[in-house]
MARVO-115599 format. One record per atom (N, C-alpha, C, CB): residue in one letter; atom name; x, y, z. Coordinates in Angstrom, 2 decimals, m for minus. Glycine has a CB too. Layout:
voke / pado / xx / yy / zz
a / CA / X / Y / Z
...
# end
This chain:
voke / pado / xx / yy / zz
x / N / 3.05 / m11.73 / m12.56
x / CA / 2.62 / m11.94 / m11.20
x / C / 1.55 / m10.89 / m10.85
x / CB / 3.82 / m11.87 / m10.22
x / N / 0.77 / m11.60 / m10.12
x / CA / m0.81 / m10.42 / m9.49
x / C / m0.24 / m9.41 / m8.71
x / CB / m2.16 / m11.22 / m8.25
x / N / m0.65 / m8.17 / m8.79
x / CA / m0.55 / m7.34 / m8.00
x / C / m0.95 / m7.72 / m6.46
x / CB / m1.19 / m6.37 / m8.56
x / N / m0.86 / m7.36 / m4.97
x / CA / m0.84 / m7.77 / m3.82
x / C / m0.89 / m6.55 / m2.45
x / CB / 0.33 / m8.61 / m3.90
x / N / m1.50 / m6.71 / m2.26
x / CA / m1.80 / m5.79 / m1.21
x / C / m1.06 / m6.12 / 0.69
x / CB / m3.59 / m5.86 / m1.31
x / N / 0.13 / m5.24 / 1.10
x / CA / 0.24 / m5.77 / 2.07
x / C / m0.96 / m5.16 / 3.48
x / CB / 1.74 / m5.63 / 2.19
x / N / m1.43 / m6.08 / 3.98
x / CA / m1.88 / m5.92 / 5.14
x / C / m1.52 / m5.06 / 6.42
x / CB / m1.88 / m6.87 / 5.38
x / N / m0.43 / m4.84 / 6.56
x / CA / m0.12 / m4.09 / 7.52
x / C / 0.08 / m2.23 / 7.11
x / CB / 1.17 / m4.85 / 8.05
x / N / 0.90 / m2.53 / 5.92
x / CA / 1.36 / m0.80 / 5.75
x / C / 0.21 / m0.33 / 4.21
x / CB / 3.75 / m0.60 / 5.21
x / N / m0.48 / m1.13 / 3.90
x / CA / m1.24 / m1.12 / 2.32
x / C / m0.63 / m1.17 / 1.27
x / CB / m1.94 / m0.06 / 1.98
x / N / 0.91 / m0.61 / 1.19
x / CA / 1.49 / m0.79 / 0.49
x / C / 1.06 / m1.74 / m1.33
x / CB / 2.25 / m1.17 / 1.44
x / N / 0.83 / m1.47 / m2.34
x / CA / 0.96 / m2.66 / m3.22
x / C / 2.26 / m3.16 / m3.74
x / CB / 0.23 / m2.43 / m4.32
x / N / 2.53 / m4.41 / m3.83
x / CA / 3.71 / m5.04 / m4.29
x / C / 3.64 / m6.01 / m5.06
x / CB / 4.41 / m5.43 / m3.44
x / N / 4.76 / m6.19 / m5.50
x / CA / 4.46 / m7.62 / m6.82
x / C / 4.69 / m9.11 / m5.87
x / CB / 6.10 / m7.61 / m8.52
x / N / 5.68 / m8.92 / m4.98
x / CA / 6.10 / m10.33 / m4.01
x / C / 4.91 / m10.72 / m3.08
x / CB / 7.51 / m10.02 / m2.90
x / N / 5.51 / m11.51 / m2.31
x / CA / 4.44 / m12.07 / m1.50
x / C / 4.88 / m11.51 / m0.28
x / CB / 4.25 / m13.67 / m1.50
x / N / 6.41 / m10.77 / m0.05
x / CA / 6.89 / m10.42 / 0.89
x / C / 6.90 / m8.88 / 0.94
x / CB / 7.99 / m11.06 / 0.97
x / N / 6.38 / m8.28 / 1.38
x / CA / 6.27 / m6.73 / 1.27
x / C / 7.44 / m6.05 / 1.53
x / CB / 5.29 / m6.16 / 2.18
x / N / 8.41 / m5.03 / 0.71
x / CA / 9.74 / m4.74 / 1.07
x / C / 10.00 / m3.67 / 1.94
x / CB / 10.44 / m4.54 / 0.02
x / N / 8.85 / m3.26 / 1.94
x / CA / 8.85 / m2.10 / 3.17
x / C / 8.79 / m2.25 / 4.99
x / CB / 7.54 / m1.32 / 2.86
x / N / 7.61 / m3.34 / 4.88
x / CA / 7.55 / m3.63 / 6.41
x / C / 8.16 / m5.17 / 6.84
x / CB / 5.89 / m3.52 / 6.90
x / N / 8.70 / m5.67 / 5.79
x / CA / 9.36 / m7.52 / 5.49
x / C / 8.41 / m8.02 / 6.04
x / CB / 10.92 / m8.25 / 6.25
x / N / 6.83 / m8.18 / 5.74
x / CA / 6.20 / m8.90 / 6.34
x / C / 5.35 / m9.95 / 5.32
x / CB / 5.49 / m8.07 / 7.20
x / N / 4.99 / m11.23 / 5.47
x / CA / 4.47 / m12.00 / 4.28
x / C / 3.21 / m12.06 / 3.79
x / CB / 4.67 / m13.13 / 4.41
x / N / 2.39 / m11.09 / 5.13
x / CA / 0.80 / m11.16 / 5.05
x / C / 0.50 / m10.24 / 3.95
x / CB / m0.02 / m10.70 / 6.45
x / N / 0.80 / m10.45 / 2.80
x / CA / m0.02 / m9.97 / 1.83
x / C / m1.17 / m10.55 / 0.94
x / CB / 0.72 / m9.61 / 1.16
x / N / m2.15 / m9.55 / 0.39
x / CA / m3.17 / m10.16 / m0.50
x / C / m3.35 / m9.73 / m1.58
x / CB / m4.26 / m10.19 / m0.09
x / N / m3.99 / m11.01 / m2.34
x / CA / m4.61 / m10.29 / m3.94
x / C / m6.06 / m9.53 / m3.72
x / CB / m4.99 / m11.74 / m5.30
x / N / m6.55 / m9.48 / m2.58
x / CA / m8.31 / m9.00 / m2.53
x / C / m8.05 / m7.31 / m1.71
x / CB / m9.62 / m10.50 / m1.13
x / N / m8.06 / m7.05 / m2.77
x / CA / m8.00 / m5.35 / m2.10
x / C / m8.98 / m4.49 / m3.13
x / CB / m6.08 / m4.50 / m2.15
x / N / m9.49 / m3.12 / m2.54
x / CA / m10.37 / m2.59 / m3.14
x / C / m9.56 / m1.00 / m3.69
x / CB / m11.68 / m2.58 / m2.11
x / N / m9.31 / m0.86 / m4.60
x / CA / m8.87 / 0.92 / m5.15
x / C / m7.61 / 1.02 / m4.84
x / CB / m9.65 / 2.36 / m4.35
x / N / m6.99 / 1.96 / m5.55
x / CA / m5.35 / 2.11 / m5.62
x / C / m5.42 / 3.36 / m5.39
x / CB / m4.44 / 1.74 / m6.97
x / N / m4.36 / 4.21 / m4.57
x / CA / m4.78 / 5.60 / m4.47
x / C / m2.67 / 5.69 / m4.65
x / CB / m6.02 / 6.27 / m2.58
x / N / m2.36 / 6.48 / m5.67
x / CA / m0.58 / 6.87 / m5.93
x / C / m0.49 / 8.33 / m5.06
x / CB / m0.04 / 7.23 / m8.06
x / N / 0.61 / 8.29 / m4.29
x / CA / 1.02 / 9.03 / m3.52
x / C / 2.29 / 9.64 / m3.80
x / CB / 0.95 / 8.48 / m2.53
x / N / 2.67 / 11.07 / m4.45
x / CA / 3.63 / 11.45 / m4.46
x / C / 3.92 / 12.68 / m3.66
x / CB / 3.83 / 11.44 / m5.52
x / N / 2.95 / 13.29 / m2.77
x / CA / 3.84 / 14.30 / m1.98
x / C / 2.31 / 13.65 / m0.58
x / CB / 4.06 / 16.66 / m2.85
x / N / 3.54 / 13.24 / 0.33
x / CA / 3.00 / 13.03 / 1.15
x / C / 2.13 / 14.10 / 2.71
x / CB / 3.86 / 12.26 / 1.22
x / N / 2.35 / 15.39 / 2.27
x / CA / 1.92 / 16.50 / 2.56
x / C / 0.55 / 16.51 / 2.42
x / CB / 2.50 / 17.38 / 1.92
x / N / m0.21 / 15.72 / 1.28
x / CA / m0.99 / 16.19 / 0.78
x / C / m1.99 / 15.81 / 1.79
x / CB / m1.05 / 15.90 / m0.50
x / N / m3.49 / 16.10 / 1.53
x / CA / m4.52 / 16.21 / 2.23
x / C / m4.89 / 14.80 / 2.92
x / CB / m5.52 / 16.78 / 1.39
x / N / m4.96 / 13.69 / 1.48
x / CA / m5.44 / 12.94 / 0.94
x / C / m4.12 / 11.82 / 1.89
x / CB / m5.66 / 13.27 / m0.77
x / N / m3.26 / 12.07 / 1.65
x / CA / m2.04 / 11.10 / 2.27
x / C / m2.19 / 11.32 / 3.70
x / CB / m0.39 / 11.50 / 1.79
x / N / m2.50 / 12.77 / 4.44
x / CA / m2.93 / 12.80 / 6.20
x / C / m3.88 / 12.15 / 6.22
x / CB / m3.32 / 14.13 / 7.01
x / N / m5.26 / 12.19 / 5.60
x / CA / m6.50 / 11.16 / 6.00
x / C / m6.01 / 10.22 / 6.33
x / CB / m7.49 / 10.73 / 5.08
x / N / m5.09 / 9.10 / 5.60
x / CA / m4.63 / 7.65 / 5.21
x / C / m3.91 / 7.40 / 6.33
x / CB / m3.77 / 7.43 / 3.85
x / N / m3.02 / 8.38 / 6.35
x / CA / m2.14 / 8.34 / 7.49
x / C / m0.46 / 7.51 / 6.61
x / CB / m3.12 / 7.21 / 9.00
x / N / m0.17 / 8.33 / 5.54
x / CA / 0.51 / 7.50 / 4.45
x / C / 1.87 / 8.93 / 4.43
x / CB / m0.74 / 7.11 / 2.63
x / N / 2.88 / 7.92 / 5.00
x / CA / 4.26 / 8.61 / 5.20
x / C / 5.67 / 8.74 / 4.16
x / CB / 4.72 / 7.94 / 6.32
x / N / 5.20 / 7.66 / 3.48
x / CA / 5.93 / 7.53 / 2.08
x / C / 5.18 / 7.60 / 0.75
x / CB / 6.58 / 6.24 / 2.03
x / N / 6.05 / 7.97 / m0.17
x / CA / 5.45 / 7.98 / m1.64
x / C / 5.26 / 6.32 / m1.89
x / CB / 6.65 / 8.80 / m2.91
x / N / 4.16 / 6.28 / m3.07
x / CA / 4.25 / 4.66 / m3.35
x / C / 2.70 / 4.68 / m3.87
x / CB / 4.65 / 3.44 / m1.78
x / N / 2.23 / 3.33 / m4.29
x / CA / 1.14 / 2.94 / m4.21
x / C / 0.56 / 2.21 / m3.24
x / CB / 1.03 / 2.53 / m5.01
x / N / m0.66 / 2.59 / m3.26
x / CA / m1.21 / 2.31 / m1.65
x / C / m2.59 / 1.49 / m2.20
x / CB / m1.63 / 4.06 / m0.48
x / N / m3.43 / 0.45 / m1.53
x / CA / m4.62 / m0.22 / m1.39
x / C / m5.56 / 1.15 / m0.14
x / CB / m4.20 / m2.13 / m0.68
x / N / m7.00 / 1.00 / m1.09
x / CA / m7.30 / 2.05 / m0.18
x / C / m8.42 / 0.90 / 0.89
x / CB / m8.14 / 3.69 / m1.12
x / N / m8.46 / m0.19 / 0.18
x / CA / m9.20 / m1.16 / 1.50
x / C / m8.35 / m2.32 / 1.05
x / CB / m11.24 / m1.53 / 1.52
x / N / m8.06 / m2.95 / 1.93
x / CA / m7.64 / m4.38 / 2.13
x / C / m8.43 / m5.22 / 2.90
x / CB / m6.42 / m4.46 / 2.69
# end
């Protein structure tokens, strides 16, 4: 299955249903992957990114 970008939180997921925000608006057209493991970091305040995970950096 395609990787998927949800629309609301960026989140990437394999479903069509995003498990973080349960929402269905996800897509395959997203631009760059940015992995987030300490959400402290500089790079995760720009984003505004509160959990670890993989993230779409444009959707």
């Amino acid at each position: 299955m395609a990787r998927r970008a949800c629309r609301n939180c960026k989140r990437i997921v394999e479903k069509t249903q995003c498990p973080v925000c349960k929402t269905n608006d996800t897509t395959t057209s997203f631009q760059g992957v940015v992995i987030i493991f300490d959400t402290e970091s500089e790079i995760a305040k720009r984003l505004g990114i509160t959990a670890p995970g993989k993230y779409a950096i444009r959707v």
